[in-house]
N, C-alpha and C positions, 0 to 999 in steps of 0.2 A: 679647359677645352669648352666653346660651345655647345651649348644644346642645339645650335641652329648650324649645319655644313654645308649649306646651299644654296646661292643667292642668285635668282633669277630674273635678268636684264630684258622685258621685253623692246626692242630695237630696229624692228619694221619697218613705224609708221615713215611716210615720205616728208614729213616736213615741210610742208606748203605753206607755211606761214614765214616761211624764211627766204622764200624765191626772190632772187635767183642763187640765193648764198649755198642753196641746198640742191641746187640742182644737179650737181657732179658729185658733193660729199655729202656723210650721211647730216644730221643735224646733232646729234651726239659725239660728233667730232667736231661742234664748235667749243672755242677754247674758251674758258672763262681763265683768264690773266696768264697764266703761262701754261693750265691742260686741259685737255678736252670733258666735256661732260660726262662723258660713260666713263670717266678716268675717278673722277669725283665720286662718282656711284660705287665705281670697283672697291676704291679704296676704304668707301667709308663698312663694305663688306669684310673686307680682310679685317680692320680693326675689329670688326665686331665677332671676330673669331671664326671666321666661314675659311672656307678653304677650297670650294668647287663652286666655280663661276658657269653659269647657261646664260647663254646670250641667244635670244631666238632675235634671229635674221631676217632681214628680206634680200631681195635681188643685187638692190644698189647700195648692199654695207660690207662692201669688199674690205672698204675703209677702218672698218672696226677689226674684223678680223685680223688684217695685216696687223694693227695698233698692238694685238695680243699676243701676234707672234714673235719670235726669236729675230733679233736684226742682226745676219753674223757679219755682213759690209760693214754697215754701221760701229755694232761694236770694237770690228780687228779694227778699224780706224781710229776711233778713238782711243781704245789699249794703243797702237804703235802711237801714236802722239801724246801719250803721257794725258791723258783729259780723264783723271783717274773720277773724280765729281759728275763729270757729265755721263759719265761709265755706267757710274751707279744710277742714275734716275733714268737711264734708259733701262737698266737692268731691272730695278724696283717696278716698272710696270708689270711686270708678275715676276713675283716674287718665287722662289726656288719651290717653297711647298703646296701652292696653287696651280689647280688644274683648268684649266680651260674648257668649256662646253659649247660648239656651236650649231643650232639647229634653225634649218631654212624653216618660215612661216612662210608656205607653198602662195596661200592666199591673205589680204588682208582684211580679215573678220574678225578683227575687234582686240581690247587687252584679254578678255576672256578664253578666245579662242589660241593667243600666244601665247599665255600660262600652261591651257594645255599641251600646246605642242611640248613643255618641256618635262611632259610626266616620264617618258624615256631616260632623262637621267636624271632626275628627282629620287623616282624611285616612290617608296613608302614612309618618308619620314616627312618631318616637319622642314616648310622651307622659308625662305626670306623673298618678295617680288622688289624688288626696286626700282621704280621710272625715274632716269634721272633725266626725263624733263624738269622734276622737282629736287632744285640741288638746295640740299639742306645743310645750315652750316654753324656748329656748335665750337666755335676755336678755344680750343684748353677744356671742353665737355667730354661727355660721352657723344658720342654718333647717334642721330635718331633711330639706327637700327640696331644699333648697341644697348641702347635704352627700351625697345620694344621686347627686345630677345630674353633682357630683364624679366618684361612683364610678362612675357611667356612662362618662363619659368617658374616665374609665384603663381600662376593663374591655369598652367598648362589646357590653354584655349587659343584661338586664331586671334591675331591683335591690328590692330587698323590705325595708320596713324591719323589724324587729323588734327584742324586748326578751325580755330572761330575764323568766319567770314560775314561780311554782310548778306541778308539774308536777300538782300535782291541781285546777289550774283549765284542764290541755288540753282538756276539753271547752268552752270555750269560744272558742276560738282556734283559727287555722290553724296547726300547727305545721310546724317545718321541722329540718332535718337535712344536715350535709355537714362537709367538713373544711374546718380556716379554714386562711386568707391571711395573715392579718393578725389585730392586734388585735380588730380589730372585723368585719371581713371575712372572709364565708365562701362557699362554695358550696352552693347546693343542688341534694344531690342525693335529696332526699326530702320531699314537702310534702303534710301530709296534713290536710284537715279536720274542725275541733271532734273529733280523737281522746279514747277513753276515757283516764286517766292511763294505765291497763295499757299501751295502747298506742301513746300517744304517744313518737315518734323522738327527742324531745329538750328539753329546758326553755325554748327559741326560740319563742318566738310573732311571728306577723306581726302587726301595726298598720296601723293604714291612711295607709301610706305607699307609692307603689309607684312604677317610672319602668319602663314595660313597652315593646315595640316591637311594632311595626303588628301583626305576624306573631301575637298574643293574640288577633286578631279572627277568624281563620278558626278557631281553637282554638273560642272561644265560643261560632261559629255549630254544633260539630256537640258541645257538651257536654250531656249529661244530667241533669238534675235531682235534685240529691243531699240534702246534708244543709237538712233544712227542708221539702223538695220545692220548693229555690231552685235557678237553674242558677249555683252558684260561681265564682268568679272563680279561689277555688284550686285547683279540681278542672281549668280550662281553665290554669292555669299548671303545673301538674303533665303535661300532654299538652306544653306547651312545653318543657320542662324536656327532651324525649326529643331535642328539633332545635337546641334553645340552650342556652348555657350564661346558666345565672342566678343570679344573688346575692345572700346577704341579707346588709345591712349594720345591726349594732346601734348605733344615732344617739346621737350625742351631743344631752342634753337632759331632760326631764321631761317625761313623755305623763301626761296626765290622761284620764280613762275617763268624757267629760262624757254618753256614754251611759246612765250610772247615775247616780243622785242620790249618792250618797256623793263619787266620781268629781269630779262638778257643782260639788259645794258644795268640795272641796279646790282647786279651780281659783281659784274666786273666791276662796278667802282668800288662798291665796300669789302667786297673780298681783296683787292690791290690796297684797299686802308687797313687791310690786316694784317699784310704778307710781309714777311721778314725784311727779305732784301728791298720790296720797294715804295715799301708807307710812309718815308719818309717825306720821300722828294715826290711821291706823286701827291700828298698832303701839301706840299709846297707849290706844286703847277697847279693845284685846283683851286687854292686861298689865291693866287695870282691870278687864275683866268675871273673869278669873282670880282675884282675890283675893277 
């Protein structure tokens, strides 16, 4: 069983960078090849042995909700027509021993402020955040939150995941800083948000990967609204950072940036070059459109 039962989807944001495609649905219910993005995120939770899903909300993510509920039309239809295969992957989106959590984020002020809304059913224990703007994808691996929960576990400290970047795209990212452990294992002892390159600590960006402990939530309740005029998640792990030791682990895997269309559209092609039923012949329509 996990050490980790909690995996918290925050799922608000509007999605502007996707208009008009996001103007009715949320943006985590775009599909990469055949399921949506918060489907990617769910799943790579349940593998990593979690079992309570919080998905904090905003107004216009009806669309997620329904996703996680019970489809009985759907279903009797496919039972009375023998579609015993399609049955099941409607079924698999939550699986029998998965609970669902969903909490409205009234206003939106920031991912800081959406982790807290989910201290309600978090509770006291250690949890998992996952943004699956960043879908990460390890085929025949561990999950990068499979692997962090790892590190939890040897370390029992909050873990972060990140990726080298170039260091003239630190304004876009949380950066971090500290001396490693290990290969991939390091400490932080520096975490600074969307720094200028002049001033970013190191070429470590955070991803939204994180395994944080209860102790984030009294951080969040008295953080100030920083970059954006959002209250950050990294500016309240940087006040953690002075009472815990915390860690960022660079994952084993390939993150895609499905926040951006370039990002979006790299997903879908190499994730369709990996996928069972159709890497063949989409291998074959792409060698054909190249000549």
């Amino acid at each position: 069983m996990s050490s980790i039962r909690t995996a918290v989807f925050p799922v608000a944001g509007l999605g502007t960078r996707f208009l008009p495609a996001t103007k009715a649905i949320a943006k985590e219910m775009l599909t990469v090849v055949d399921k949506p993005l918060i489907q990617y995120a769910s799943e790579e939770a349940v593998a990593a042995g979690m079992d309570t899903l919080v998905f904090v909300v905003g107004r216009t993510k009806n669309a997620i909700i329904d996703h996680y509920d019970k489809a009985y039309e759907l279903e009797t239809e496919l039972g009375l027509r023998n579609k015993t295969a399609l049955l099941e992957v409607v079924q698999q989106v939550v699986p029998p021993h998965i609970h669902c959590v969903f909490i409205r984020q009234s206003e939106a002020l920031g991912l800081g402020h959406a982790v807290l809304c989910a201290q309600p059913a978090v509770g006291d224990q250690p949890f998992a955040v996952i943004l699956p703007d960043d879908l990460i994808y390890n085929k025949g691996g561990a999950s990068c939150i499979q692997q962090m929960v790892e590190v939890y576990d040897e370390n029992q400290g909050s873990v972060i995941g990140t990726q080298t970047v170039d260091v003239s795209e630190s304004d876009k990212y949380g950066m971090v800083a500290g001396p490693k452990m290990s290969e991939r294992l390091s400490r932080v002892d520096e975490i600074v948000e969307k720094p200028s390159p002049a001033e970013a600590p190191s070429d470590q960006a955070v991803v939204g990967r994180y395994i944080l402990t209860p102790a984030i939530f009294n951080k969040l309740k008295t953080t100030e609204r920083g970059a954006g005029n959002e209250i950050q998640l990294t500016d309240a792990i940087a006040e953690l950072r002075k009472t815990e030791e915390i860690y960022a682990y660079s994952f084993e895997g390939r993150r895609y940036d499905c926040g951006s269309k370039i990002g979006y559209l790299e997903a879908n092609v190499e994730i369709a070059l990996q996928h069972d039923e159709l890497a063949d012949s989409f291998k074959t329509y792409l060698q054909n459109l190249a000549l």
